[in-house]
PDB file of N, CA, C and O in Angstrom:
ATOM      1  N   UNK A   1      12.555 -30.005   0.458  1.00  0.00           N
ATOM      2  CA  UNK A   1      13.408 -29.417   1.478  1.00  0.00           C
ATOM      3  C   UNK A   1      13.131 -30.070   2.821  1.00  0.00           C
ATOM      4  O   UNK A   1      12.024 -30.501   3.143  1.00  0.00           O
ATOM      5  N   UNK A   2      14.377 -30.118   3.690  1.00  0.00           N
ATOM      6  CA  UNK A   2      14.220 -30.810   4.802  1.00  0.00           C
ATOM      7  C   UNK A   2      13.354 -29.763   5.753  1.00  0.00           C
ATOM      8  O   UNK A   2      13.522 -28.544   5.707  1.00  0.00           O
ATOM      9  N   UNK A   3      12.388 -30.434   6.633  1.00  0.00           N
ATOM     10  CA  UNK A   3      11.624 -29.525   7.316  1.00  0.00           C
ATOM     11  C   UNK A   3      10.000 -28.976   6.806  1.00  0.00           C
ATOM     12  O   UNK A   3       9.029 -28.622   7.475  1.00  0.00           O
ATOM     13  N   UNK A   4      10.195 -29.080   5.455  1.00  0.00           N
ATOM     14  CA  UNK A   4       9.353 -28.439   4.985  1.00  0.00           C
ATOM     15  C   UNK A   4       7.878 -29.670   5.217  1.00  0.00           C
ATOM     16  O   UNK A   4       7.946 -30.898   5.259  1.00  0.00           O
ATOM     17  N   UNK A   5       6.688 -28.812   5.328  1.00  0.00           N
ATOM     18  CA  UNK A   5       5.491 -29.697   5.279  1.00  0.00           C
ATOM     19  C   UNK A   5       4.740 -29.584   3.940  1.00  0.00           C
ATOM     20  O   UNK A   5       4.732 -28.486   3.383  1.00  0.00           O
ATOM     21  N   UNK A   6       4.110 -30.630   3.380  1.00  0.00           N
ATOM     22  CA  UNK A   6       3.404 -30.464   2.214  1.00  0.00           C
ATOM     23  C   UNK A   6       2.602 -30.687   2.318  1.00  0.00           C
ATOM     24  O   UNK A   6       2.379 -31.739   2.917  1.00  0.00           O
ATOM     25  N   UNK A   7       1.382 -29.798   1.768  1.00  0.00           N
ATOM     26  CA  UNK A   7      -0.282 -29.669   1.892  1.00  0.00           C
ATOM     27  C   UNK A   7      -0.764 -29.764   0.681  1.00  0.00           C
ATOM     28  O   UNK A   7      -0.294 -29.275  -0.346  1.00  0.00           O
ATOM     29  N   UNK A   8      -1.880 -30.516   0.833  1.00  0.00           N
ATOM     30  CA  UNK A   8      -2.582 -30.754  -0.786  1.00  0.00           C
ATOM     31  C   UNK A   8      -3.866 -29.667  -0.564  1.00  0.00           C
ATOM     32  O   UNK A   8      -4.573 -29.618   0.443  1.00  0.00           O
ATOM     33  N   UNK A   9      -3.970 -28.910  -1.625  1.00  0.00           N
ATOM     34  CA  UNK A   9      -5.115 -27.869  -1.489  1.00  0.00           C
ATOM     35  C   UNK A   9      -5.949 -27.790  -2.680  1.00  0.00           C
ATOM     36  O   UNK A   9      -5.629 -28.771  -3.351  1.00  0.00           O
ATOM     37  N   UNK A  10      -6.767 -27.196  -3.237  1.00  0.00           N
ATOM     38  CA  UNK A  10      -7.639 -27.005  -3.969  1.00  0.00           C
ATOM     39  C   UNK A  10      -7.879 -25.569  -4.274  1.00  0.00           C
ATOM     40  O   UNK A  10      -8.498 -24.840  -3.500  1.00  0.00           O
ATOM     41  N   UNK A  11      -7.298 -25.099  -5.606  1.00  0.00           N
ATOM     42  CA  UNK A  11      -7.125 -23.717  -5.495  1.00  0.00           C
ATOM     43  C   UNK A  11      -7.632 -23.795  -7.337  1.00  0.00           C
ATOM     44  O   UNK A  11      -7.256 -24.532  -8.249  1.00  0.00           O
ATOM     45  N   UNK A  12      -8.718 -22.562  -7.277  1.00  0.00           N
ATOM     46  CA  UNK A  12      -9.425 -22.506  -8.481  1.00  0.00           C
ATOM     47  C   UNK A  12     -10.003 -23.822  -9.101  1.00  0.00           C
ATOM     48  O   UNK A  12     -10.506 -23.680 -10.215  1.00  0.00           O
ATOM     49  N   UNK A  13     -10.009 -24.637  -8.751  1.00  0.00           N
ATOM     50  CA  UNK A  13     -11.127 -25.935  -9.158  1.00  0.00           C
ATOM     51  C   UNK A  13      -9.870 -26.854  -9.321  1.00  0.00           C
ATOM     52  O   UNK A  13     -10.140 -27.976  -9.748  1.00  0.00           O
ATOM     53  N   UNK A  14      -8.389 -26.572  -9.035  1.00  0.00           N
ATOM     54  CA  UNK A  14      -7.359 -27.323  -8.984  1.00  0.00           C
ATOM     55  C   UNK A  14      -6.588 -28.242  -8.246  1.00  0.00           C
ATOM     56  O   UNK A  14      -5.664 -27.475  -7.972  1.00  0.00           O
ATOM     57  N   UNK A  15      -6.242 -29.409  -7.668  1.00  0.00           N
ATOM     58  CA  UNK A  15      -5.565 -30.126  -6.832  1.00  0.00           C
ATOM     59  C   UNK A  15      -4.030 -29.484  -7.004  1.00  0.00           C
ATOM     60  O   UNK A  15      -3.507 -29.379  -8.114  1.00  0.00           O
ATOM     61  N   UNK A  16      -3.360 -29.060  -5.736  1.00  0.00           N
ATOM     62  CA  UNK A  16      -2.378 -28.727  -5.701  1.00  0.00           C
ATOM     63  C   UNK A  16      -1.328 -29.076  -4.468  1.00  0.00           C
ATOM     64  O   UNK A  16      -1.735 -29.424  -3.360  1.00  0.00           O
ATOM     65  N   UNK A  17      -0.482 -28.993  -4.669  1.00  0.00           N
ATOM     66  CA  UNK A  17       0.533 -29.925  -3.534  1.00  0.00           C
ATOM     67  C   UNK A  17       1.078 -28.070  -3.378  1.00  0.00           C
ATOM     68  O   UNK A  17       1.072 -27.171  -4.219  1.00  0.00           O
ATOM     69  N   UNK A  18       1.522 -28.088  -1.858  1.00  0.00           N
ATOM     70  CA  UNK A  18       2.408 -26.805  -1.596  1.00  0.00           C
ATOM     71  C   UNK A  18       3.341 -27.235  -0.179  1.00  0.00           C
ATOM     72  O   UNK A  18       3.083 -27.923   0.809  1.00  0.00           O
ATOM     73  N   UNK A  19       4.280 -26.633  -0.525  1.00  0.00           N
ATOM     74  CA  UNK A  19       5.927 -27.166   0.456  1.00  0.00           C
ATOM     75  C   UNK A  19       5.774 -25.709   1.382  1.00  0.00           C
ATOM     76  O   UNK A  19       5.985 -24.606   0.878  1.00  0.00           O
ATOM     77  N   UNK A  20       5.362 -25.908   2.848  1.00  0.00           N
ATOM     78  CA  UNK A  20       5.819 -24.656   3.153  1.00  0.00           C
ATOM     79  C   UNK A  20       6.382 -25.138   4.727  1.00  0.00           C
ATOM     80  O   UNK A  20       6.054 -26.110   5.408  1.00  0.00           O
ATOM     81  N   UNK A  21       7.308 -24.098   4.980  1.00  0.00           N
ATOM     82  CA  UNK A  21       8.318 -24.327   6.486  1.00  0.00           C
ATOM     83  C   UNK A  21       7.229 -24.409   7.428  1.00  0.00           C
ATOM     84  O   UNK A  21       6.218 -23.986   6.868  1.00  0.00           O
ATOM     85  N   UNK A  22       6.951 -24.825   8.803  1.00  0.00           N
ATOM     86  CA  UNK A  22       5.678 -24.702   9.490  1.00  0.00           C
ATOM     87  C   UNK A  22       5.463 -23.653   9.940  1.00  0.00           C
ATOM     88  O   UNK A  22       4.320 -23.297  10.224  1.00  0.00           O
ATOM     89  N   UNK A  23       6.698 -22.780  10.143  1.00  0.00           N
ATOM     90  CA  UNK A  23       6.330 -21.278  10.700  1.00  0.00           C
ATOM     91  C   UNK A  23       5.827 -20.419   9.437  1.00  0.00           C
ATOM     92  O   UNK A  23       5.731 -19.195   9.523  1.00  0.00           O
ATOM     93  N   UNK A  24       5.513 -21.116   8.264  1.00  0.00           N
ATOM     94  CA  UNK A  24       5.009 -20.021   7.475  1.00  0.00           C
ATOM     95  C   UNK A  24       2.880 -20.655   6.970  1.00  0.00           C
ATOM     96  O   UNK A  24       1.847 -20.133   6.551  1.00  0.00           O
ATOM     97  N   UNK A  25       3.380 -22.014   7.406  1.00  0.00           N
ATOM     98  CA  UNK A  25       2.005 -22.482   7.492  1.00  0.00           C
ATOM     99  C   UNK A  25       1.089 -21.776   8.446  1.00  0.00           C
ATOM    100  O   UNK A  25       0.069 -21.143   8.170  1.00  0.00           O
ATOM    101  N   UNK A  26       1.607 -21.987   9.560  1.00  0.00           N
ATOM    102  CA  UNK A  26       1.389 -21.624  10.585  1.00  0.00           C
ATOM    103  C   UNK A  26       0.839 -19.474  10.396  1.00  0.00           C
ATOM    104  O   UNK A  26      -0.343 -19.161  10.544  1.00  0.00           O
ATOM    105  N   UNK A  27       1.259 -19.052  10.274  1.00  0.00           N
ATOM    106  CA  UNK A  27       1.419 -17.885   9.476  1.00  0.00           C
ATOM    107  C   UNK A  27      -0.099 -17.740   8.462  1.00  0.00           C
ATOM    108  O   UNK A  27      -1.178 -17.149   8.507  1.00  0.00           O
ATOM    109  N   UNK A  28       0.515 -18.534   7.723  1.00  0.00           N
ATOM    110  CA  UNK A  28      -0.831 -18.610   6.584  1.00  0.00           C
ATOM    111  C   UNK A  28      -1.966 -18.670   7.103  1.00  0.00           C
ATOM    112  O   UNK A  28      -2.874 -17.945   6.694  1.00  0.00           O
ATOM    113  N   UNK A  29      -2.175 -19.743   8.333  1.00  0.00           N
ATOM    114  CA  UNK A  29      -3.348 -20.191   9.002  1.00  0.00           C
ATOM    115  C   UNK A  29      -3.744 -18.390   9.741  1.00  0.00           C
ATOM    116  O   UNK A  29      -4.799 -17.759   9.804  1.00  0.00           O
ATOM    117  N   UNK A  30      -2.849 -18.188  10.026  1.00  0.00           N
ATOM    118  CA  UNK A  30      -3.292 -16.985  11.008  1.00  0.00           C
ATOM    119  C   UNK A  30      -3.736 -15.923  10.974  1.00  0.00           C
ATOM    120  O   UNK A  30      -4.335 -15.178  11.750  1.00  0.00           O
ATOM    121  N   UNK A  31      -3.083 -15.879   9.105  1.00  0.00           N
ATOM    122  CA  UNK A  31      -3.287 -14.278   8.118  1.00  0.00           C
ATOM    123  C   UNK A  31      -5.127 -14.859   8.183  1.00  0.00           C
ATOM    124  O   UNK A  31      -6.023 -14.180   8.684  1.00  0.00           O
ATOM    125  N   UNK A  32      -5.358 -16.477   7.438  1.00  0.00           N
ATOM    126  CA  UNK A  32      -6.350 -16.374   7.115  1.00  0.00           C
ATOM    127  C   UNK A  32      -7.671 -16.396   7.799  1.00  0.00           C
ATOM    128  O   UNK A  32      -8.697 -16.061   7.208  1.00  0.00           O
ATOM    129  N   UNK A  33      -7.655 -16.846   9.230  1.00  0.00           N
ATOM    130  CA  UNK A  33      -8.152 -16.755  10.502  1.00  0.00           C
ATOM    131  C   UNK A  33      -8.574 -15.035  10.709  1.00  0.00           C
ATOM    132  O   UNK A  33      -9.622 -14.402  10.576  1.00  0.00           O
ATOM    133  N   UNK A  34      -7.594 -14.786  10.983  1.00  0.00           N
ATOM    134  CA  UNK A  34      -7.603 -12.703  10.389  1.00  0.00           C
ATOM    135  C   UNK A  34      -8.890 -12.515   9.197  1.00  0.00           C
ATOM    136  O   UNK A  34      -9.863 -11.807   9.457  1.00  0.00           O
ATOM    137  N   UNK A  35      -8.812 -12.932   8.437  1.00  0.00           N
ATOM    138  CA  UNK A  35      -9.247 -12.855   7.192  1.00  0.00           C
ATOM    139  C   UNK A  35     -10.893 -13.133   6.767  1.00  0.00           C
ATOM    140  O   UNK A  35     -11.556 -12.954   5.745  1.00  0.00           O
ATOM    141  N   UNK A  36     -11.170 -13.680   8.156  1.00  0.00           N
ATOM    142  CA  UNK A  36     -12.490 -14.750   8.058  1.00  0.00           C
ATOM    143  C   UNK A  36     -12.346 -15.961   7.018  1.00  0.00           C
ATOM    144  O   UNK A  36     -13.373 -16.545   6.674  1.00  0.00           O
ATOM    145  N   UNK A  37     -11.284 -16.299   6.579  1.00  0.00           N
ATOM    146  CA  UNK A  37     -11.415 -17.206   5.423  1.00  0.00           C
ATOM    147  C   UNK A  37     -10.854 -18.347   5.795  1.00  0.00           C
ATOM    148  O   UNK A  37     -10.355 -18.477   6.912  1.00  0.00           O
ATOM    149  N   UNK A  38     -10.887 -19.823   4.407  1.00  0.00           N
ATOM    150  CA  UNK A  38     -10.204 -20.694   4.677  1.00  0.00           C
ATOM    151  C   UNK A  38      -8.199 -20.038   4.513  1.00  0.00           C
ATOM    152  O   UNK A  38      -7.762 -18.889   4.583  1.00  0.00           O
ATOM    153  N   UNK A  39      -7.498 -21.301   4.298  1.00  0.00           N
ATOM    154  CA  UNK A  39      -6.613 -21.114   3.634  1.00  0.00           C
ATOM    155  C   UNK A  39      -6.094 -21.065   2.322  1.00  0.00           C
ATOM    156  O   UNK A  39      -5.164 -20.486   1.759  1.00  0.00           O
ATOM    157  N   UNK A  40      -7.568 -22.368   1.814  1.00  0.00           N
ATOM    158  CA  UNK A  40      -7.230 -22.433   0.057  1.00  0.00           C
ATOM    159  C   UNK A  40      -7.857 -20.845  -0.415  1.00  0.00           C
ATOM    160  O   UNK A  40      -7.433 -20.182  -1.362  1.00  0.00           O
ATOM    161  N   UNK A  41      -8.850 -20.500   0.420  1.00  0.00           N
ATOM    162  CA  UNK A  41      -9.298 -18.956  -0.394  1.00  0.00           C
ATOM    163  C   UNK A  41      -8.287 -18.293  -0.323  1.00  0.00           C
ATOM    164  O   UNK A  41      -8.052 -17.710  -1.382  1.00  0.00           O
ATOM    165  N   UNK A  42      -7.486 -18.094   0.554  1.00  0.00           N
ATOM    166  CA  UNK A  42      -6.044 -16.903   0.791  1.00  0.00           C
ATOM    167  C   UNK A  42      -5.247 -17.412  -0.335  1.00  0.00           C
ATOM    168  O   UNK A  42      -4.939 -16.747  -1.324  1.00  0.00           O
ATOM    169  N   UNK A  43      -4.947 -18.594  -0.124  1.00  0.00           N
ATOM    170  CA  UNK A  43      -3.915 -19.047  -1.210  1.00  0.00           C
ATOM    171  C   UNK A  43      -4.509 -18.590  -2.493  1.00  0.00           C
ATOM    172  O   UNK A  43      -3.738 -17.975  -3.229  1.00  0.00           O
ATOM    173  N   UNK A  44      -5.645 -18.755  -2.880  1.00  0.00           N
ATOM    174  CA  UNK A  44      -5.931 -18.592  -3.977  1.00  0.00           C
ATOM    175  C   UNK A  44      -5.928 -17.312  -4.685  1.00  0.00           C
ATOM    176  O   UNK A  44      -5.584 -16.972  -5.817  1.00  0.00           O
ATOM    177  N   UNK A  45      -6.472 -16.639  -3.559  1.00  0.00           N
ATOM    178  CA  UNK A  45      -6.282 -15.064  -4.293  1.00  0.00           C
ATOM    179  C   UNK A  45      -4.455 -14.895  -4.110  1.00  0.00           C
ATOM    180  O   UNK A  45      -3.876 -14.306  -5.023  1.00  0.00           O
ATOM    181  N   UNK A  46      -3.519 -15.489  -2.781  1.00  0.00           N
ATOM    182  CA  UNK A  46      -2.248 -15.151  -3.189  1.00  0.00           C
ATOM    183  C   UNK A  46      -1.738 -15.388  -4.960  1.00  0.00           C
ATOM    184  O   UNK A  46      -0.964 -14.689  -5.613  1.00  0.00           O
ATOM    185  N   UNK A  47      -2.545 -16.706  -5.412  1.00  0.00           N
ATOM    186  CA  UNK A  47      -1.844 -17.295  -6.761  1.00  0.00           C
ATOM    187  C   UNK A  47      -2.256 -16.304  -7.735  1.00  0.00           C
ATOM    188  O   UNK A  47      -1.443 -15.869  -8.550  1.00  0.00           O
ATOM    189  N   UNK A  48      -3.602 -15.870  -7.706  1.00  0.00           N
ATOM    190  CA  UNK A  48      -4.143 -14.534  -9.145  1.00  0.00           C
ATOM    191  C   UNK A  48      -3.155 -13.825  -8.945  1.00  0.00           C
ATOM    192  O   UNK A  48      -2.910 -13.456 -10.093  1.00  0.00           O
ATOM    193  N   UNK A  49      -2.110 -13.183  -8.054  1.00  0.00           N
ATOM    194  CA  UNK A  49      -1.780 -11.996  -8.069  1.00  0.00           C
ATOM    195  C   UNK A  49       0.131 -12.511  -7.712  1.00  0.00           C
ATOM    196  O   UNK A  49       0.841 -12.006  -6.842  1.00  0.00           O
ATOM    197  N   UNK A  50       0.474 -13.458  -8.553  1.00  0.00           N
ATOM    198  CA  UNK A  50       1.649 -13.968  -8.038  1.00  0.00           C
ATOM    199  C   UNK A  50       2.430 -13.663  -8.633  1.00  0.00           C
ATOM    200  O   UNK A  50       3.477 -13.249  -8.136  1.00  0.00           O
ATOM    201  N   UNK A  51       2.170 -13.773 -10.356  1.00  0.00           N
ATOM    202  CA  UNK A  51       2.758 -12.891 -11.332  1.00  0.00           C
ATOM    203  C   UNK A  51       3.928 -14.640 -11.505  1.00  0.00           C
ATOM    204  O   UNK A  51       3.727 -15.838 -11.306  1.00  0.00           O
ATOM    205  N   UNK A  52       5.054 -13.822 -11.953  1.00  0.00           N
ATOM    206  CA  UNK A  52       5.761 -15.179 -12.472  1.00  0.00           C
ATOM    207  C   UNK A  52       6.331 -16.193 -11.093  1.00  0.00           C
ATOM    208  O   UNK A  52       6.818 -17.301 -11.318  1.00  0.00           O
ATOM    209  N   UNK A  53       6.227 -15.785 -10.031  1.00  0.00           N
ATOM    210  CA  UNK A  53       6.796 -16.609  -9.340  1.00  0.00           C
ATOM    211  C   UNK A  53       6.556 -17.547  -8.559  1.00  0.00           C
ATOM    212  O   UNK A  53       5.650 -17.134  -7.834  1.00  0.00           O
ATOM    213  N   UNK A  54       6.960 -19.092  -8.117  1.00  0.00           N
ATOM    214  CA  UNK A  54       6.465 -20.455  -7.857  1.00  0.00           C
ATOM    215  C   UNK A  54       5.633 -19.821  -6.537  1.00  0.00           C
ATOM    216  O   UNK A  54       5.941 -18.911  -5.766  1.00  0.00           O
ATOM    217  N   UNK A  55       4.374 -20.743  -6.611  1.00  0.00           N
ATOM    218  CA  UNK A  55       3.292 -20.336  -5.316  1.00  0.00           C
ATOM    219  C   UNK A  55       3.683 -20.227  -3.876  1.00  0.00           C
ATOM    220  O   UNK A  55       2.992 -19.590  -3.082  1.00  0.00           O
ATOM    221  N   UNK A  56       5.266 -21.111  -3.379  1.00  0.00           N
ATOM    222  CA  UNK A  56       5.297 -21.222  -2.574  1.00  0.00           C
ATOM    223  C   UNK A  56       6.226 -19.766  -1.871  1.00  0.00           C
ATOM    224  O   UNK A  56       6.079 -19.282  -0.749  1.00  0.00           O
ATOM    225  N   UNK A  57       6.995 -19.409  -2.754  1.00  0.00           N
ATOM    226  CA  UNK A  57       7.578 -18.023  -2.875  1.00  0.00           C
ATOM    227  C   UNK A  57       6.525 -16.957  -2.626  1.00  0.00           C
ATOM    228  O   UNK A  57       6.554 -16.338  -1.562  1.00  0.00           O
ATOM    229  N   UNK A  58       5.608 -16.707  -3.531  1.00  0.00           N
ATOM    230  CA  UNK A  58       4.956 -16.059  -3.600  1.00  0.00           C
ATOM    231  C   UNK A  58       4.158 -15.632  -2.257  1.00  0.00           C
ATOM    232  O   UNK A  58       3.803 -14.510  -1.893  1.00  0.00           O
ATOM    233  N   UNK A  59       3.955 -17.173  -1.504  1.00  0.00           N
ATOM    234  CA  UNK A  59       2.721 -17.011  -0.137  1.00  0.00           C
ATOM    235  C   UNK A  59       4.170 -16.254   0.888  1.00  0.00           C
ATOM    236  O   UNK A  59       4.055 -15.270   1.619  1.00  0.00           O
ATOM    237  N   UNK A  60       5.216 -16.909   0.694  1.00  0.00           N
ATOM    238  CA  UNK A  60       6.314 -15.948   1.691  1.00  0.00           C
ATOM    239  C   UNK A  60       6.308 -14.730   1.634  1.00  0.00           C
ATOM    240  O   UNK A  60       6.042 -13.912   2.515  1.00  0.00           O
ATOM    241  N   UNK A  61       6.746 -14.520   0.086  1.00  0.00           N
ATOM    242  CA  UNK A  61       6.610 -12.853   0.146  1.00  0.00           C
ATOM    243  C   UNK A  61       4.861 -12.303   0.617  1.00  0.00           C
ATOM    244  O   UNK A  61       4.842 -11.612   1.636  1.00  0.00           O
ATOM    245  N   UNK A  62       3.944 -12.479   0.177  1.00  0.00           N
ATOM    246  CA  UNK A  62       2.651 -12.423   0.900  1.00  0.00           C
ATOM    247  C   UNK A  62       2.663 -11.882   2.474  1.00  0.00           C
ATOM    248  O   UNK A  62       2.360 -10.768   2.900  1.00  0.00           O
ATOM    249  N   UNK A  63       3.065 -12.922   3.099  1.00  0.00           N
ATOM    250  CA  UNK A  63       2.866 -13.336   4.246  1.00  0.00           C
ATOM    251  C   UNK A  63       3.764 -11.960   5.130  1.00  0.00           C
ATOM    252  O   UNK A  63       3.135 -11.352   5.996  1.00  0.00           O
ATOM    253  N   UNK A  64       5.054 -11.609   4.863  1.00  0.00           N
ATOM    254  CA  UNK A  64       6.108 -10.722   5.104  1.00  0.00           C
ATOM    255  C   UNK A  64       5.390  -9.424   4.567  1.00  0.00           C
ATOM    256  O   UNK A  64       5.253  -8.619   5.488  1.00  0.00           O
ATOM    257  N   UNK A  65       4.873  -8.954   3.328  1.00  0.00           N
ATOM    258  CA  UNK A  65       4.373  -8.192   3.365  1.00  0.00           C
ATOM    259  C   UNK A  65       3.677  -7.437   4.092  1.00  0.00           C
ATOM    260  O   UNK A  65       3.921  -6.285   4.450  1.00  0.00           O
ATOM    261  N   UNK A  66       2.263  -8.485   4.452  1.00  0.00           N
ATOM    262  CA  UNK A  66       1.008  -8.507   5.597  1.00  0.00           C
ATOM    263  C   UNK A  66       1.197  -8.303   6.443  1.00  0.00           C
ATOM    264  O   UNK A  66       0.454  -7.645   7.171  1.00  0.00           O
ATOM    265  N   UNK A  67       2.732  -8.961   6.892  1.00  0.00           N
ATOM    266  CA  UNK A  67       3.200  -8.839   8.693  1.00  0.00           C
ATOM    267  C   UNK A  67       4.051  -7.291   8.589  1.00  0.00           C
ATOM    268  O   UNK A  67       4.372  -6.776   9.660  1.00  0.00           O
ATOM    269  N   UNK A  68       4.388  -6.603   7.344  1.00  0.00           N
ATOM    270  CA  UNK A  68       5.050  -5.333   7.307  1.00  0.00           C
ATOM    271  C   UNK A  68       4.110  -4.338   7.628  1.00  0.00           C
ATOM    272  O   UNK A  68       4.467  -3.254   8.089  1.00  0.00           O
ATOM    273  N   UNK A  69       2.589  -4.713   7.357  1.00  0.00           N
ATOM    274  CA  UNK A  69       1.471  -3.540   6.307  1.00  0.00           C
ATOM    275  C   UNK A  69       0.596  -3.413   8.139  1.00  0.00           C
ATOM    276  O   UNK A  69      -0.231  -2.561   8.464  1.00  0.00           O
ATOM    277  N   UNK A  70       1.206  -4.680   9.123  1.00  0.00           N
ATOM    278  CA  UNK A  70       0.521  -4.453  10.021  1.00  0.00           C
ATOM    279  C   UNK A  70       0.838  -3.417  11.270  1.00  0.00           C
ATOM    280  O   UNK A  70       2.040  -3.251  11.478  1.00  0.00           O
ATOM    281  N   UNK A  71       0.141  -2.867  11.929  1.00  0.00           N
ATOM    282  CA  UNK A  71       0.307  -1.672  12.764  1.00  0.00           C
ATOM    283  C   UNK A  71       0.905  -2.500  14.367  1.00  0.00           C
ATOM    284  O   UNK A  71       0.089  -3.170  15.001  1.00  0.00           O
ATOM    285  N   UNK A  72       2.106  -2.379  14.791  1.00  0.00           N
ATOM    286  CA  UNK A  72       2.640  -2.417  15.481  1.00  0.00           C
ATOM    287  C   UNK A  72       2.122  -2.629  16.839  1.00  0.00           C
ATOM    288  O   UNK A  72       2.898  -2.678  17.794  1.00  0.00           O
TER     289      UNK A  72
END
């Protein structure tokens, strides 16, 4: 996709490529900053719990969730 940035990560002992818009990278970085963590740890626990859908979907819905679950 046009726009999109791709990051190579390491998730469960795996090399992985991920396509995400920068405002959701960006995002990711921030949940996981929040988090005390890297990003491949966030990602990683996002992927255990993704169920059938592609990783990069999955960190969106994630991410929208987190920003729902947060207190105003």
């Amino acid at each position: 996709m046009a726009g999109d940035l791709k990051r190579s990560l390491t998730i469960a002992g795996h090399r992985t490529s991920l396509s995400l818009e920068p405002e959701f990278w960006t995002a990711l970085q921030a949940e996981a900053s929040r988090r005390n963590q890297s990003v491949a740890a966030l990602v990683s626990e996002i992927d255990q719990s993704r169920g059938g859908r592609n990783l990069s979907s999955a960190i969106r819905v994630w991410l929208l969730a987190a920003a729902a679950a947060r207190p105003n």
